[in-house]
N, C-alpha and C positions, 0 to 999 in steps of 0.2 A: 462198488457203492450201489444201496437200491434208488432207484429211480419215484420217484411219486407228483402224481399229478393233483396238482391243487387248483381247484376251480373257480375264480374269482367272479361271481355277480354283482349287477350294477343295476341296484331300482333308483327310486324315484329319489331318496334322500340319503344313501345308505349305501355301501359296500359288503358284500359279505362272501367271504372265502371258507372251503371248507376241501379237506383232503379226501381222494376217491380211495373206496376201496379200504380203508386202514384204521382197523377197529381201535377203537380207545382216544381215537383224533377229537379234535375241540374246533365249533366253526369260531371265526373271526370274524369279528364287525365292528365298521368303522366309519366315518364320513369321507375316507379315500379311500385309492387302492393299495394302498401302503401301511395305511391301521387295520387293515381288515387283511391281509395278508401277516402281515406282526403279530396278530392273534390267533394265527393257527397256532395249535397248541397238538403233537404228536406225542406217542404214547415215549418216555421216558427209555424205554428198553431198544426205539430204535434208533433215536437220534440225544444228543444232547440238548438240554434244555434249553440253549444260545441258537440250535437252528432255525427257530420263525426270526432272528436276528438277520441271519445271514441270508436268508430268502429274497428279502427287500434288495441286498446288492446284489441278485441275479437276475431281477427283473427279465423270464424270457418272455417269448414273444408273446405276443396277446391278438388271440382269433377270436373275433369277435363274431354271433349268430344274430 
């Protein structure tokens, strides 16, 4: 299974998630970090269209800068 890391930002009003690296990706944005993670949108040919579904129950850890 490929691994991909998804970068989740947190401004001032807004959440916004976006996948590194992986061309055709869609960012997500949201007023948490759970709509903005939902709305990542990957390219069709690597994942099924249900995987920003199943992202939210993986919740991994969160390093914060």
């Amino acid at each position: 299974m490929r691994q991909i890391r998804i970068i989740v930002e947190r401004h001032l009003n807004q959440f916004v998630a976006y996948a590194v690296g992986v061309k055709g990706a869609r960012t997500g944005v949201g007023t948490t970090y759970e709509e903005a993670l939902a709305g990542v949108r990957l390219p069709e040919k690597l994942y099924p269209e249900s995987f920003a579904k199943g992202l939210v129950a993986m919740r991994p850890p969160v390093v914060e800068a």
